[in-house]
C-alpha angles and dihedrals in degrees: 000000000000119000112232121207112145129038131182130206126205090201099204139166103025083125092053089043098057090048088048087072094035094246090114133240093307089059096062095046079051095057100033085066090063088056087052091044093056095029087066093040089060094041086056086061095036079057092228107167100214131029116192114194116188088224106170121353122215092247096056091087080079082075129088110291098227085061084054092047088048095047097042089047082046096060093039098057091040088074109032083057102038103023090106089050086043089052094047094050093059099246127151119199121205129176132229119196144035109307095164081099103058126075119301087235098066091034077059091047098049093048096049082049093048090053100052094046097041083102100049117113102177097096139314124257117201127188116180109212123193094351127145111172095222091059086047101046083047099051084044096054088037094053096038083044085206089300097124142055133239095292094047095049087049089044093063088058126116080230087066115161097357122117098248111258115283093206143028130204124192125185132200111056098278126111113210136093100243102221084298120147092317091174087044085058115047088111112023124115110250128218123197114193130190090214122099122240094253089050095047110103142162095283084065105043100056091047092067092038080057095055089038084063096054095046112119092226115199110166096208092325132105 
């Protein structure tokens, strides 16, 4: 049986879910909080290590600003209003990506966030905020300037130090990797999944815990 310790979400569709019920694109990144919310919750009693979550890619500032400024409040209120129920549930948050582009305010918020869970054991929450990997492989190779091997290079990651996800999830009906962690990947199982994010729940989610664990997985063996 596979062990399982890392986990990534594609988290798509929370706009169209929203226009679907005619309460517009907010609505869905309301709502796909919730589904977060609950999706950590059951991984803490699934006992997974390390959650990913593709917050917020680093070509989604193509999109309206007034859905930015949404999302990126969103996310700010979320922990200055959550961030005690985040600490007592043993969670540590940890960021990927380049966050040196977003408000200071929220840059304020994550890092205040990042201190009071830094403790925490329970599991690891990554979200990762304004990434893209290309742009990641690229600043790696550029920085190390081919002066390293295989370890070093990973090493440079934002994943240091973390096992690569074993599996990925994507919601939303597409089937493609988004520019999402695209080195952390190169073996991980991947899920693609018709629901929407806000309507992806626990039932899902160990069902496909439940498949991961019967894949014969060979990693270039026999």
């Amino acid at each position: 049986m596979n062990k399982l310790n890392h986990i990534a979400f594609i988290m798509d569709g929370n706009g169209r879910w929203g226009k679907k019920r005619n309460k517009g694109r907010n609505y869905g990144h309301l709502k796909g909080v919730e589904t977060v919310k609950k999706i950590v919750k059951s991984s803490i009693k699934y006992k997974i290590p390390i959650v990913t979550f593709f917050v917020f890619s680093s070509e989604n500032w193509k999109r309206p600003k007034t859905e930015v400024s949404f999302l990126f409040n969103l996310i700010k209120n979320y922990f200055n209003q959550e961030i005690d129920n985040v600490v007592s549930q043993g969670v540590r948050i940890n960021i990927l990506g380049d966050i040196k582009k977003i408000s200071s305010n929220l840059r304020r918020t994550l890092k205040k966030s990042l201190v009071l869970t830094k403790k925490n054991k329970r599991i690891i929450v990554n979200l990762a905020l304004n990434y893209g990997s290309k742009q990641e492989i690229f600043s790696v190779a550029k920085k190390l300037n081919n002066k390293s091997n295989l370890k070093t290079f990973e090493n440079n990651l934002y994943t240091k130090g973390m096992p690569n996800p074993d599996i990925l999830i994507r919601t939303g009906g597409k089937q493609r990797l988004s520019n999402f962690m695209l080195w952390q990947l190169a073996y991980a199982e991947l899920f693609f999944l018709n629901k929407l994010w806000p309507d992806f729940n626990s039932q899902d989610l160990r069902k496909i815990i439940l498949k991961y664990k019967k894949i014969k997985r060979n990693f270039g063996a026999i």
